[in-house]
C-alpha positions as CSV (number, residue, x, y, z in Angstrom):
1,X,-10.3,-42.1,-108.8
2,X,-9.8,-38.5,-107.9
3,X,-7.6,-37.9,-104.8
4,X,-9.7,-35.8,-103.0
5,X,-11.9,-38.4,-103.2
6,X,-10.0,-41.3,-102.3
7,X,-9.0,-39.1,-99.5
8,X,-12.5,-38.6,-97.9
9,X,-14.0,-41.9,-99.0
10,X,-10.9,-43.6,-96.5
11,X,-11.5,-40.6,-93.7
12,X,-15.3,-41.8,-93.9
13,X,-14.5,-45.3,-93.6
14,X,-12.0,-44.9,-90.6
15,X,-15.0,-42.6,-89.1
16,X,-17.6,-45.2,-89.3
17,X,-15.2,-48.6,-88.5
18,X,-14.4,-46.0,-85.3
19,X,-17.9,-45.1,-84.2
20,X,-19.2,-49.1,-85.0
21,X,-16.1,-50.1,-82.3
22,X,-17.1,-47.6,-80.1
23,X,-20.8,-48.6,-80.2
24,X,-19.8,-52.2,-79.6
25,X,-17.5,-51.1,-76.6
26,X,-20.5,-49.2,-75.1
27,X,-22.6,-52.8,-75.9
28,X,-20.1,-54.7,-74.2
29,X,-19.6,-52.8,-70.9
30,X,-23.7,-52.4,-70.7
31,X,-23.4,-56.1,-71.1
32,X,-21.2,-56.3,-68.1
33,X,-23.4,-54.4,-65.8
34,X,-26.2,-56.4,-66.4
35,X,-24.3,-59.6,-65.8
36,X,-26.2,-61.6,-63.9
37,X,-29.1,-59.3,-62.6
38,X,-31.8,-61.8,-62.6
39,X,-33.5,-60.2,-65.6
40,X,-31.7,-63.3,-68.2
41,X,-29.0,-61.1,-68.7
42,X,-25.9,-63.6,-68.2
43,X,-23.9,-63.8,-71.0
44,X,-21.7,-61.4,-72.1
45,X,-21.2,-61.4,-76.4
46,X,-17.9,-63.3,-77.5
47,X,-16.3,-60.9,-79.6
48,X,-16.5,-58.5,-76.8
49,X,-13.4,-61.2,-74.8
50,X,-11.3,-59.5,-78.0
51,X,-12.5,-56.0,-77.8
52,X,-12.1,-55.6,-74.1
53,X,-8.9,-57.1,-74.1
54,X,-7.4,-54.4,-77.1
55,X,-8.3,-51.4,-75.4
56,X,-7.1,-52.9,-71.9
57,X,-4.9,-50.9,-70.1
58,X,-1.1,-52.3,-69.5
59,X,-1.2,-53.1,-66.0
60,X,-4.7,-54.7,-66.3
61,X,-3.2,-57.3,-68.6
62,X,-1.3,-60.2,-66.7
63,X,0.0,-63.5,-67.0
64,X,0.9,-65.9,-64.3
65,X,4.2,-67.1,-63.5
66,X,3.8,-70.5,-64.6
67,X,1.9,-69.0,-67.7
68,X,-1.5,-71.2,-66.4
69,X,-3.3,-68.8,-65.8
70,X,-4.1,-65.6,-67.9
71,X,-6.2,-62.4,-66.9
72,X,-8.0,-58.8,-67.7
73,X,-10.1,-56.4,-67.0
74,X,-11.7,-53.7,-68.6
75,X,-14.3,-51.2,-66.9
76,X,-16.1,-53.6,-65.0
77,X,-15.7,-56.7,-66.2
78,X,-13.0,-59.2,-65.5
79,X,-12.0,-62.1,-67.7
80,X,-10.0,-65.2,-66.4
81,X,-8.7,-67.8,-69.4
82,X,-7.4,-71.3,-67.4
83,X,-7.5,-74.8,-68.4
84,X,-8.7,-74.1,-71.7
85,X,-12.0,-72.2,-69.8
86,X,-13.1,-68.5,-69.9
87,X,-14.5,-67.0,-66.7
88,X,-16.0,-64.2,-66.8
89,X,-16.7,-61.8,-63.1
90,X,-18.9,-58.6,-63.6
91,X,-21.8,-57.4,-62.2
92,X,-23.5,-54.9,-59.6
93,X,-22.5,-57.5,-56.7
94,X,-18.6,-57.6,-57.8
95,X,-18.9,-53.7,-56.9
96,X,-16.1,-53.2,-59.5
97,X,-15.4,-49.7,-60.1
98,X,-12.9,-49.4,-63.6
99,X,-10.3,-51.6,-62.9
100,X,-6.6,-50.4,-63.3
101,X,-4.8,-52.9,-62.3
102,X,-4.8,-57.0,-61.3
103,X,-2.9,-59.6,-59.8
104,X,-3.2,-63.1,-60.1
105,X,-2.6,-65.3,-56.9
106,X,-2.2,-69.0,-58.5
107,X,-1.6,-70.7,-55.2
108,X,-4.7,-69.5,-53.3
109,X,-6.6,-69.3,-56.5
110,X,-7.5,-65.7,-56.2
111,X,-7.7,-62.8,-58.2
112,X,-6.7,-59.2,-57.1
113,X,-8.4,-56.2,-59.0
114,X,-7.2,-52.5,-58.5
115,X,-10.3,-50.1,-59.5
116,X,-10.3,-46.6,-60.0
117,X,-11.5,-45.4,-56.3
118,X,-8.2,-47.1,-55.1
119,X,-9.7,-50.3,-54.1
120,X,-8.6,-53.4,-54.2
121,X,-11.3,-56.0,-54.5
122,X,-10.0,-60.0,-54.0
123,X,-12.0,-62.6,-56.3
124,X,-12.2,-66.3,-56.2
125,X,-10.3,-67.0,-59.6
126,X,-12.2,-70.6,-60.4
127,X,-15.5,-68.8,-60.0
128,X,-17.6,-67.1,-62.4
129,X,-20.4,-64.6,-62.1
130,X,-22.1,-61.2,-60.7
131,X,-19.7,-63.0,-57.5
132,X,-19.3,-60.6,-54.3
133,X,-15.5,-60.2,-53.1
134,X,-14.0,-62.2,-51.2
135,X,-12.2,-59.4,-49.3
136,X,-11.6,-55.5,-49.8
137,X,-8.9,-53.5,-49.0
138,X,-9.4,-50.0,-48.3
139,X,-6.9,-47.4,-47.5
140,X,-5.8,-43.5,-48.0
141,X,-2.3,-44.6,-49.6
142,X,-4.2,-46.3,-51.9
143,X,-5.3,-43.5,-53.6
144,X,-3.6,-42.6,-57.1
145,X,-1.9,-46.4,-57.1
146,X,-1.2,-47.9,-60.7
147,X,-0.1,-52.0,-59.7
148,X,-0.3,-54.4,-57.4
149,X,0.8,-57.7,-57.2
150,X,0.8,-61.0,-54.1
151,X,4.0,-62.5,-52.8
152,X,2.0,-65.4,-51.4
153,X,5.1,-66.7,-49.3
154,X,5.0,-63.8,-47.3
155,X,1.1,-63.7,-47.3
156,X,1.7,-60.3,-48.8
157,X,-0.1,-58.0,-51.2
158,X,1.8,-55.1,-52.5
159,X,0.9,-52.1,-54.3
160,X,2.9,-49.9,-56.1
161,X,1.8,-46.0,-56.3
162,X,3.3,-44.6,-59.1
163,X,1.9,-41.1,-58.3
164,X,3.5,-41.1,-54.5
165,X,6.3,-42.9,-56.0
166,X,5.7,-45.7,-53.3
167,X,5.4,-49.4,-52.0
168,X,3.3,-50.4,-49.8
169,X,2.9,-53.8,-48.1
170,X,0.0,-54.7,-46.6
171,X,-1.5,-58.3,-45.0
172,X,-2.3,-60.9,-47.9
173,X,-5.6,-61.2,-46.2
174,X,-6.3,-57.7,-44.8
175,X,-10.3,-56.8,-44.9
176,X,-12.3,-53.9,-44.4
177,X,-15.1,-56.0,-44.2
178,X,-13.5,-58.3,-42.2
179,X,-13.5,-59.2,-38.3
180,X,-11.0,-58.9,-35.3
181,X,-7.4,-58.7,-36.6
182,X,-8.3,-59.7,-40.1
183,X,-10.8,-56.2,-40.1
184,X,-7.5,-53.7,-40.0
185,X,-6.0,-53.0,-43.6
186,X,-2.5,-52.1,-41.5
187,X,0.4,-51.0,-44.0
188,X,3.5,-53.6,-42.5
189,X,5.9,-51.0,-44.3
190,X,5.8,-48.2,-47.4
191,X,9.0,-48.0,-49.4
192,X,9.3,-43.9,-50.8
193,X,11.1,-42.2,-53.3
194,X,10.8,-44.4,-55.9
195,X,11.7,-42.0,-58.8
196,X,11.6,-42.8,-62.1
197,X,10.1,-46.2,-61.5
198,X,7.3,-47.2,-64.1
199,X,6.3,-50.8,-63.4
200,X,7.1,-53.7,-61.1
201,X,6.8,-57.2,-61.2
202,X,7.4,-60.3,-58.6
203,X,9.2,-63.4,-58.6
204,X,8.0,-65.5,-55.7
205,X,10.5,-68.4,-56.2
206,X,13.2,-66.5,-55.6
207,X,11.6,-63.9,-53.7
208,X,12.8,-60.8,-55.6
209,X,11.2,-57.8,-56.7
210,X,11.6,-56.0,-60.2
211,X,11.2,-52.5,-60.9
212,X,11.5,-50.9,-64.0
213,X,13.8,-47.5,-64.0
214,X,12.9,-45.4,-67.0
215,X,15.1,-43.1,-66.3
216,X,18.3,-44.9,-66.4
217,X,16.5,-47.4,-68.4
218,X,17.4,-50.5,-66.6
219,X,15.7,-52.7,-64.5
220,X,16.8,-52.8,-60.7
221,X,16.1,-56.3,-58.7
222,X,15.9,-56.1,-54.9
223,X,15.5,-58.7,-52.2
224,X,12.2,-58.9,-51.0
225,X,14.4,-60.9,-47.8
226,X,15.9,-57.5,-46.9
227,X,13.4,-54.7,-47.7
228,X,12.9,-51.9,-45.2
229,X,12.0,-48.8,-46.0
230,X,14.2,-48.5,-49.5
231,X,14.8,-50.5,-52.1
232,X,18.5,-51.5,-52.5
233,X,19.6,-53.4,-55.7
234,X,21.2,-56.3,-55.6
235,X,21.7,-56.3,-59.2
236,X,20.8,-54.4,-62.4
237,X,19.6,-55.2,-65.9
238,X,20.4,-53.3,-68.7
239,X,17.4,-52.5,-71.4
240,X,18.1,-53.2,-75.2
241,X,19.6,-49.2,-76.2
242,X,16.6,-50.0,-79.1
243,X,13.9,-50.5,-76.8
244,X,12.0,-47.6,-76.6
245,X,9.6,-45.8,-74.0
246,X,9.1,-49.0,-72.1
247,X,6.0,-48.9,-69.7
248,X,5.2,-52.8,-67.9
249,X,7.6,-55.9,-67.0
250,X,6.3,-59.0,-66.2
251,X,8.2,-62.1,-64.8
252,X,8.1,-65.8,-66.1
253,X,9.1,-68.5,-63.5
254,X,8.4,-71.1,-66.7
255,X,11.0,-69.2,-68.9
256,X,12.7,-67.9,-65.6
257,X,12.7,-64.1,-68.1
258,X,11.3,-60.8,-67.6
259,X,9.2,-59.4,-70.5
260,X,9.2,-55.9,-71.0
261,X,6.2,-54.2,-73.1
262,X,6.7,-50.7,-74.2
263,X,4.0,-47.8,-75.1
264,X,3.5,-49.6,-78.8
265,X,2.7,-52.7,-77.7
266,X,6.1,-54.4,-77.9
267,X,7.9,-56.9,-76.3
268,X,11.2,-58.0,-75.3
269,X,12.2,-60.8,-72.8
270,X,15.4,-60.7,-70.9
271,X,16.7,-63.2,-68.5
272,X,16.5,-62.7,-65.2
């Protein structure tokens, strides 16, 4: 076969495998916003579980601690794989907006989700459905964050704000919606200048806090026990020199590791 045409028969190919994954994508998150609007409309396609979950972002991937419980979102839709069951939380009543980022709070069986507006919309995580929140947490600091994550021995949900290069800490169960004290979304304290920091990641047993310095490419752990308004290290872990442009960490309490992903996709767990 001539070249050129081997050349443009693959191009083609690539072009049409490309607009048949986009038009399945589109399907999918259609699919989502329809979930459960009375009209029949309550099942979202299986093979969309797979596509949703490739073109993910990093943050919006996330497994537990104990590795029980594993979660994603993608646009609007939120799936939540435990005990061998897939739940699935979409809809007009979740008022999801494109979720960035979640957390997964095993011991009050909630789910966190971060959307685009800077909200931060709790979920019952043994639920499935066009479900309203539970809570929402509203708040001008919000604004621009890229993580969060629940230190439920402190009854604490933190964000992390890569664009402001900040922590903040707010109540576990703090509620715009909510009433009396519960009502307030106060901030209990904001940690700045967090430069070069990329990711972050929790581990509640030991009640320490990972953050991921690309810029000296290392990982800094800090007591949550002693946290003010900075961040000092306790102790450092050096990356792998071969590891490249890495982007999320994520701790195991099972494994008692941290796995760092990088841009490609890769992984590489280092003990804590």
């Amino acid at each position: 076969m001539n070249l050129k045409i081997l050349i443009s028969f693959i191009l083609m190919s690539h072009t049409v495998f490309t607009f048949a994954s986009d038009v399945q994508l589109d399907l999918c998150i259609k699919g989502g916003e329809e979930f459960g609007n009375g009209l029949g409309r309550d099942e979202i396609p299986s093979d969309c579980y797979d596509l949703l979950k490739k073109t993910a972002g990093l943050e919006a991937i996330k497994t537990s601690a104990s590795g029980k419980v594993f979660a994603f979102g993608h646009n609007n839709i939120v799936f939540n794989k435990q005990d061998g069951i897939v739940r699935t939380i979409a809809g007009s009543n979740t008022q999801l907006g494109e979720v960035i980022a979640l957390a997964i709070d095993e011991s009050n069986h909630e789910i966190a989700v971060l959307d685009e507006r800077g909200n931060v919309l709790i979920f019952p995580s043994r639920m499935s459905g066009n479900i309203a929140p539970y809570r929402i947490l509203k708040h001008k600091d919000l604004h621009g964050a890229s993580d969060l994550m629940i230190n439920a021995k402190k009854n604490e949900l933190i964000v992390f704000n890569n664009s402001k290069q900040s922590l903040i800490f707010f109540p576990r169960l703090a509620n715009n919606h909510g009433r009396g004290k519960k009502k307030a979304p106060s901030v209990l304290r904001v940690v700045r200048n967090l430069v070069g920091i990329e990711s972050v990641t929790l581990d509640e047993a030991h009640q320490e806090l990972f953050t991921l310095d690309t810029f000296k490419n290392r990982i800094n752990v800090v007591s949550l026990d002693n946290v003010s308004d900075s961040l000092a290290s306790v102790r450092s872990i050096a990356l792998p020199t071969s590891f490249k442009n890495a982007r999320k960490i994520e701790y195991s309490i099972g494994k008692d590791q941290i796995t760092v992903t990088n841009a490609a996709g890769e992984t590489v767990a280092i003990s804590r």
